[in-house]
C-alpha positions, 0 to 999 in steps of 0.5 A: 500500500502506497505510504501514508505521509498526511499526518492525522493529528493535522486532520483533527484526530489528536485534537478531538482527543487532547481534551480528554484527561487522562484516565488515571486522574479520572479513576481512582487507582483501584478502578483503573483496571475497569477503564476502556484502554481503547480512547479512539478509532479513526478509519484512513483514506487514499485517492487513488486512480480509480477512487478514494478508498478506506486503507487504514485504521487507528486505534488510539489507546491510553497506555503506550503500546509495545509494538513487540506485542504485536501481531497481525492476528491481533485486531479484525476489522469488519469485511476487510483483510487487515495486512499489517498491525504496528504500533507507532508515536504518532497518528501515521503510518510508518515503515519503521514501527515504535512503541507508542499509544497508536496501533496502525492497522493497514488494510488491503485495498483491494477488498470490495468494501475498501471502495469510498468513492468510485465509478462503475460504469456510469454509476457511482459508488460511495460508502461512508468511511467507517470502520468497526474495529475488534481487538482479538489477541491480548496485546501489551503496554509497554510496563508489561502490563497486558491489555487483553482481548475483549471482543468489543467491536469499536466504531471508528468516529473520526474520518481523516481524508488524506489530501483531500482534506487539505483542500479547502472549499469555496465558492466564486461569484462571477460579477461578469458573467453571472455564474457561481462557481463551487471549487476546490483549492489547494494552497501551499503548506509552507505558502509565502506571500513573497514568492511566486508559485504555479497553479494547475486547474483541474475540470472534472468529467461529466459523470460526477457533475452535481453539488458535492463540491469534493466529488471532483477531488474524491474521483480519481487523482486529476486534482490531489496528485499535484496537491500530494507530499510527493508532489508539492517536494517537488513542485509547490503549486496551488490546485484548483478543482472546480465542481460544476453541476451539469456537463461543461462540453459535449465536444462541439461547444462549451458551456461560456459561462462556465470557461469564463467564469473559471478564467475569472476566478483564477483572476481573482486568486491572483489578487490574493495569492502570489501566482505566477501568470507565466506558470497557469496549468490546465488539465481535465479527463473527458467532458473537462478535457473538451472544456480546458480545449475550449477555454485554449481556444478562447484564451489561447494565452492564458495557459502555458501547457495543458494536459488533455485526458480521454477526450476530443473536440470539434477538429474546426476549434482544434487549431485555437488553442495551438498557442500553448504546449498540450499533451493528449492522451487517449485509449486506443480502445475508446471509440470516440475519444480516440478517432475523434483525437486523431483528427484534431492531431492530424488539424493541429498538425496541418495548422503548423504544430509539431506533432510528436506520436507514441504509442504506449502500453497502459502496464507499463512500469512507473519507471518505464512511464517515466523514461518515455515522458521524459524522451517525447519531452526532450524532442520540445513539440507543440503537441504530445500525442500519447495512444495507450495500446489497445487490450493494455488500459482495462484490468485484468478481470474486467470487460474490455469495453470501449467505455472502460477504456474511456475511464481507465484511461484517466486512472493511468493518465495522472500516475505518470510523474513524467508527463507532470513534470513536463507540465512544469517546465513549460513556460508562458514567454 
């Protein structure tokens, strides 16, 4: 399981819990033993490329806890497969365990009820992230005493979102054009008014269009991988996820209010925060792939590169937003995205855009992702058009329809490094 770097006492789990007095000032020392040891239980989520998943619990006790005393066999979580059980100092997980009053229990992602927000199909799937916790096995404190097993089932109260919850909600009213825009935004940890920083927007598909204004965030990885740890070492960037409640493209037009409105609300951040003009970024999987092409052709110097995920448009428009660097990817098994985007290629190219094509394999290795990014960025093209290889893109298990080619194309588009790493390093002149 991918490591969980957010800290939980951030999100609200240590604070929910610092009021509590200690249980020995509470009880007196002979009925100390009558005491639940148990203070706290949190359940953890992930956004991964297919969804937000619930991939971990904490158990907060009121002993500090010896991780020796630990074994996986300890601790059951209801309709889920514990993989491992460890103790630590802190509300995190950790590859280097610790005694302390935190007993971390990983769990497996693949369990069908690890799924918080996901799509199947067109259908969504949400699930509360709750988790009920047994301890099973007698473990121990660090005095030696023992804490045994008692059977209770405990729910977990708390739910820490890791990124997600990082972002903050908002909304923009438009004096220009009218229209109200739900987003969300991420703002750097360590933001300093007296540097400048890049921002990457994000426009959502059309299959979570509604009022949840985290849905955009919840999905996939199109908005939070650029607000992840990993990411932000890298390249401290504000990451703005709007939420809109219908669709913003169809492949022909755009809704105009709603491209102008988010090029306004950019506008305004920028009065409050420090963006670099010169570093603007858009991206978008689907319907929002077609409405970040729509605003290139609108405002064809406003971005500096933008990225275009499982989507097309109308090959007349498609020469407009030429003016900034783009990276297209598409499924070769997607029967509409796909020829639709080898005609806008083939426009781009005819209107003096320097095309580069390759075709990958979708079960390509992080490492090997990131090699073949790196060689079609070397080459400093207009236009990367990247083809995910047909029988590549859908996992093992599941039907190879050309819808499920659409989606996955987006759970493999934004886990490439390499291709995030270009869009950094394209400038506006």
């Amino acid at each position: 399981m991918k490591k969980i770097t957010a800290v939980l006492a951030a999100a609200g789990l240590v604070a929910a819990l610092s009021g509590c007095q200690a249980l020995s000032s509470v009880f007196p020392a002979e009925h100390a033993a009558a005491a639940d040891p148990v203070q706290e239980v949190a359940a953890v989520t992930e956004v991964f490329g297919d969804g937000q998943k619930i991939t971990a619990a904490v158990v907060k006790y009121a002993a500090e806890i010896s991780n020796a005393s630990l074994q996986s066999e300890d601790f059951a979580v209801a309709n889920r497969t514990v993989t491992k059980v460890y103790a630590n100092n802190a509300p995190v997980t950790a590859e280097q365990p610790k005694n302390g009053r935190y007993v971390v229990l990983e769990l497996s992602k693949n369990d069908e009820d690890a799924v918080a927000f996901g799509m199947e199909g067109r259908d969504i799937i949400r699930r509360r992230p709750e988790l009920k916790v047994t301890q099973t096995g007698d473990i121990a404190d660090t005095r030696g005493n023992t804490i045994a097993a008692d059977g209770n089932d405990r729910q977990s109260k708390t739910a820490v979102n890791l990124v997600v919850d990082d972002f903050k909600q908002a909304s923009f009213a438009d004096p220009q054009t009218g229209a109200t825009v739900h987003y969300n935004l991420f703002v750097p940890k360590n933001y300093n008014p007296k540097k400048t920083y890049p921002l990457v927007l994000f426009i959502h598909d059309e299959g979570i269009a509604g009022s949840d204004v985290k849905a955009a965030l919840q999905q996939g990885l199109g908005a939070v991988v650029w607000a992840s740890p990993e990411s932000q070492a890298k390249n401290e960037a504000f990451v703005l996820a709007p939420q809109f409640g219908r669709q913003t493209a169809n492949g022909k037009t755009a809704a105009a209010n709603d491209a102008d409105a988010v090029i306004n609300l950019i506008k305004h951040l920028q009065t409050r925060y420090s963006i670099d003009t010169a570093r603007r970024y858009a991206t978008g999987q689907a319907e929002g792939g077609m409405a970040v092409m729509a605003m290139g052709g609108k405002h064809p110097d406003f971005f500096a590169a933008s990225y275009i995920v499982a989507a097309q448009w109308d090959a007349v428009k498609a020469a407009l937003p030429a003016k900034g660097k783009m990276w297209m990817m598409v499924a070769e098994g997607d029967e509409k995205a796909y020829p639709g985007m080898n005609v806008v290629a083939g426009v781009l190219e005819k209107g003096g855009a320097k095309v580069v094509r390759t075709i990958w394999s979708g079960l390509s290795a992080a490492a090997e992702f990131d090699a073949e990014a790196r060689a079609v960025g070397s080459q400093n093209a207009d236009i990367n058009y990247t083809v995910l290889q047909k029988g590549t893109v859908v996992p093992a298990g599941q039907t190879d329809s050309s819808a499920a080619n659409h989606t996955h194309t987006w759970r493999i588009a934004y886990t490439i490094e390499g291709i995030r790493d270009w869009l950094f390093e394209q400038r506006k002149p």
